[in-house]
C-alpha positions as CSV (number, residue, x, y, z in Angstrom):
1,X,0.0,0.0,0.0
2,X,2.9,2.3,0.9
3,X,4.6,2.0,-2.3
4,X,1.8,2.6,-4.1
5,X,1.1,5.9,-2.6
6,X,4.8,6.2,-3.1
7,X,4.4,5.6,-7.2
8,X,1.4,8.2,-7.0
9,X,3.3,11.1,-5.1
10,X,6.2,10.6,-7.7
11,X,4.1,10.7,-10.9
12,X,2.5,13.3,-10.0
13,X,3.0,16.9,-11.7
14,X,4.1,19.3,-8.8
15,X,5.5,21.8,-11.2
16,X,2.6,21.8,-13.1
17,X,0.8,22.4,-9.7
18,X,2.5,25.0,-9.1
19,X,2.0,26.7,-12.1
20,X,-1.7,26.9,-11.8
21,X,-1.9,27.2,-7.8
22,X,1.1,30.5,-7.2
23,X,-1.1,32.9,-9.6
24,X,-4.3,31.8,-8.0
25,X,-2.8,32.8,-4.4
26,X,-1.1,36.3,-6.1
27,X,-4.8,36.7,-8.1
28,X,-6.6,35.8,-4.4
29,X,-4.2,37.9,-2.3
30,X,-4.6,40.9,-5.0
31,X,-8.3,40.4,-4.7
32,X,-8.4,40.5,-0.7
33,X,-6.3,43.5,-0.6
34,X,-8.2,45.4,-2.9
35,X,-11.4,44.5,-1.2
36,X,-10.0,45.8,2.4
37,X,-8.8,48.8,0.8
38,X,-12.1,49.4,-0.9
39,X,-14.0,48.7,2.6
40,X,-12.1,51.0,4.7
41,X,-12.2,53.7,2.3
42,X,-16.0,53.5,2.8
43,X,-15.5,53.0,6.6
44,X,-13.5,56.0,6.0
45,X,-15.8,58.5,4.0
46,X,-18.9,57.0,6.1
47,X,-16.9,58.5,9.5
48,X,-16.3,61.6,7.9
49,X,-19.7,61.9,6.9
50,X,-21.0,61.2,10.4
51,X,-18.6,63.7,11.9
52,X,-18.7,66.4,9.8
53,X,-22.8,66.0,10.1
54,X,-22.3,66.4,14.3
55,X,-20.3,69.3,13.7
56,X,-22.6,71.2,11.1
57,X,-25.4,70.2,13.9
58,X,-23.7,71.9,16.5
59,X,-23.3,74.7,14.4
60,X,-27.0,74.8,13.3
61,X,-28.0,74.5,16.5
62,X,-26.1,77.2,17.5
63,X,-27.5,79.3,14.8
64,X,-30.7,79.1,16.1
65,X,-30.1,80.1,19.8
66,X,-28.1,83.2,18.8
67,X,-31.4,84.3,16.6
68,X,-33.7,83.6,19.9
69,X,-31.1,86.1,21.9
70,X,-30.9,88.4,19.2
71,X,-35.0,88.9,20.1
72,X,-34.5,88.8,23.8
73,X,-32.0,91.6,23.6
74,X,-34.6,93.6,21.5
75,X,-37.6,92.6,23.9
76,X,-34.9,93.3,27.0
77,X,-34.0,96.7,25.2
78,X,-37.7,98.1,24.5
79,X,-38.6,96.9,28.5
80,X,-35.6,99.1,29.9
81,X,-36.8,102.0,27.8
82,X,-40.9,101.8,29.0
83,X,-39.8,100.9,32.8
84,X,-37.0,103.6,32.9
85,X,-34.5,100.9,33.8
86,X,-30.9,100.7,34.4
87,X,-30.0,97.6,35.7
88,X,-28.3,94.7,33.0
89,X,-30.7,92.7,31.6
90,X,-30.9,89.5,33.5
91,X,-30.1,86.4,31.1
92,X,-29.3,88.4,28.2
93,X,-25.9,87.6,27.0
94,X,-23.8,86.1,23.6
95,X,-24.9,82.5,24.2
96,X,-21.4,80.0,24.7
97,X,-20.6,77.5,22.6
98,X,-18.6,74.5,22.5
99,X,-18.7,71.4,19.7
100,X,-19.2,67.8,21.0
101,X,-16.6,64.7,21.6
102,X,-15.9,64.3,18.1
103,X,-12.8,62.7,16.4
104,X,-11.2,65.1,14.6
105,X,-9.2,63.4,12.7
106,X,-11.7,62.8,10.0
107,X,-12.2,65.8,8.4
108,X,-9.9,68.3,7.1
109,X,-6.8,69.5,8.6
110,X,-7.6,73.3,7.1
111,X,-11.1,73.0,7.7
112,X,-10.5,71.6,10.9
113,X,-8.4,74.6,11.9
114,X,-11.0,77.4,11.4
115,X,-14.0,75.7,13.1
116,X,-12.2,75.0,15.8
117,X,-10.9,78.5,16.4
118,X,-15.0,79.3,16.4
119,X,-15.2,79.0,20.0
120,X,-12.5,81.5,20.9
121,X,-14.7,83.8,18.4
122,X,-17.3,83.5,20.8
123,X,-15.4,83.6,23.9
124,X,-14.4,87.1,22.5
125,X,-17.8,88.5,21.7
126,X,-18.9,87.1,24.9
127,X,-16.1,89.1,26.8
128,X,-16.2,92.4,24.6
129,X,-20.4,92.5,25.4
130,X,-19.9,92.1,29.4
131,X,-17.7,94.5,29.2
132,X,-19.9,96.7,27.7
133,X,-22.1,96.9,30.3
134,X,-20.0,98.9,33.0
135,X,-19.7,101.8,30.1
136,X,-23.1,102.0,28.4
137,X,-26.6,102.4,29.0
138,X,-29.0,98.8,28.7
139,X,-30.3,99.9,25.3
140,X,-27.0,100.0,23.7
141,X,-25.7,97.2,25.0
142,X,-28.6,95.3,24.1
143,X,-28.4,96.4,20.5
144,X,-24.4,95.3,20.6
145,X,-24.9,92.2,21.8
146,X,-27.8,91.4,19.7
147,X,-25.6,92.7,16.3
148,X,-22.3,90.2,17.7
149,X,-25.1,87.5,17.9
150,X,-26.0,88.1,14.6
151,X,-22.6,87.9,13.2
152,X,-21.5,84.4,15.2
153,X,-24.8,83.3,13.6
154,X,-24.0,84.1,10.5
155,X,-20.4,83.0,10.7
156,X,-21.3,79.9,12.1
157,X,-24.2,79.3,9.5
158,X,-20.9,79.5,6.9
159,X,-19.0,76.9,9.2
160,X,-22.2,74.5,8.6
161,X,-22.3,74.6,4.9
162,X,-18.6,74.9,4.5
163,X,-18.5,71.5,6.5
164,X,-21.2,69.6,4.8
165,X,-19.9,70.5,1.6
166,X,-16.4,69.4,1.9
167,X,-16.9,66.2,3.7
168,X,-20.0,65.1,1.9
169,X,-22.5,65.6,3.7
170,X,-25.9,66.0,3.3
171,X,-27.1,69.9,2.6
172,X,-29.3,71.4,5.5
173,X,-32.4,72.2,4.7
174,X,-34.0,74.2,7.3
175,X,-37.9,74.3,8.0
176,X,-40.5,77.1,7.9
177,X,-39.5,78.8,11.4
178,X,-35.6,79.2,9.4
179,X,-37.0,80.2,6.4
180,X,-36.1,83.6,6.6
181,X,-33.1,82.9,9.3
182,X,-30.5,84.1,6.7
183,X,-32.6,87.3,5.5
184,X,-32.7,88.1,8.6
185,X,-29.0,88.1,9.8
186,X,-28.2,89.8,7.2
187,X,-30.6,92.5,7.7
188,X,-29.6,92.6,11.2
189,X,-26.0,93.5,10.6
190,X,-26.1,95.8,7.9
191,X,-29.0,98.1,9.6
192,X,-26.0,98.5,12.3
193,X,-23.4,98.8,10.4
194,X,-25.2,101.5,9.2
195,X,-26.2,102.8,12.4
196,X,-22.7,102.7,13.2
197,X,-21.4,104.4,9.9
198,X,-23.5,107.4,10.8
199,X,-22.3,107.8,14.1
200,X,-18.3,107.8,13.4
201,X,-19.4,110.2,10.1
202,X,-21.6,112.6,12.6
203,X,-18.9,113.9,14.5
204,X,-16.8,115.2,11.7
205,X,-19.3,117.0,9.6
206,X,-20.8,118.3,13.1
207,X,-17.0,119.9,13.8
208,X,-15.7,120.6,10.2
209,X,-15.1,124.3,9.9
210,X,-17.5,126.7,7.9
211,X,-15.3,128.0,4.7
212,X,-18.2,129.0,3.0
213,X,-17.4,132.8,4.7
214,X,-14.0,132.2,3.3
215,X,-15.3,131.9,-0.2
């Protein structure tokens, strides 16, 4: 029995085995490692997705709560005017804002870099407006703070479509109560930059000299 198994292990035709079995473990190993590379690249773009969704959330979210203090600091404004008020405005003030635990090694290294140096944005606004209070009346602080909030709004409205953009995900669509969000941020800021134009340009024509005697 042994040499018989003997006679068939010697007949047989290893090269030829070999030949056919070496490219079909190079054509198998190829295949696999295409396959992984193919899956995590979708793992990959599917995290980035997910993360750059939390982030434009954040952002939107954000958006929102700076339009709801932009009102109270008009409602807060108009109530120290009727009551002849001078105390600050309780809970009026630039709303904080931080982004959640997220990995931020998914998305872009240069996007990455401007959102998070939003919340030192805010920090700053946040800081500029309390100050504000110990050198100008309610009224005017409340219109300040309401025209930063419109600006961090609107700056972090940008954040939120630059984000979903670049990382693929899905545009934000925003329902009938943000409709008119965007008009109105807009509106907001350039009526006091306006406001504020007319103030710096007041001054000077107030004190320019009169030459027309001179003439």
């Amino acid at each position: 029995m042994t040499l018989i198994w003997f006679d068939v292990v010697r007949q047989f035709d290893w090269q030829g085995a070999l030949r056919v079995a070496l490219p079909s473990g190079v054509i198998s190993s190829i295949v696999a490692i295409g396959w992984n590379s193919c899956r995590d690249r979708r793992d990959h773009r599917r995290e980035r997705r997910n993360t750059a969704l939390e982030v434009a959330l954040s952002l939107e979210k954000y958006v929102r709560t700076c339009r709801a203090m932009m009102h109270r600091a008009d409602w807060a404004a108009k109530d120290t005017i009727r009551t002849n008020g001078g105390q600050p405005a309780h809970g009026v003030q630039v709303p904080d804002f931080s982004y959640p635990t997220v990995e931020w090694k998914w998305l872009d290294h240069k996007i990455t870099s401007v959102l998070r140096d939003f919340p030192a944005t805010v920090h700053y606004a946040r800081e500029y407006v309390t100050t504000t209070w110990e050198f100008a009346a309610v009224p005017e602080v409340c219109d300040e703070l309401a025209f930063e909030c419109a600006k961090l709004a609107k700056r972090a409205l940008e954040l939120s479509r630059l984000t979903r953009r670049k990382h693929g995900a899905a545009p934000w669509h925003p329902g009938a109560a943000e409709a008119d969000l965007e008009r109105e941020l807009d509106e907001r800021v350039a009526a006091r930059e306006s406001r504020r134009k007319m103030m710096l340009e007041q001054p000077a024509s107030q004190n320019a000299p009169d030459l027309s005697a001179l003439a």
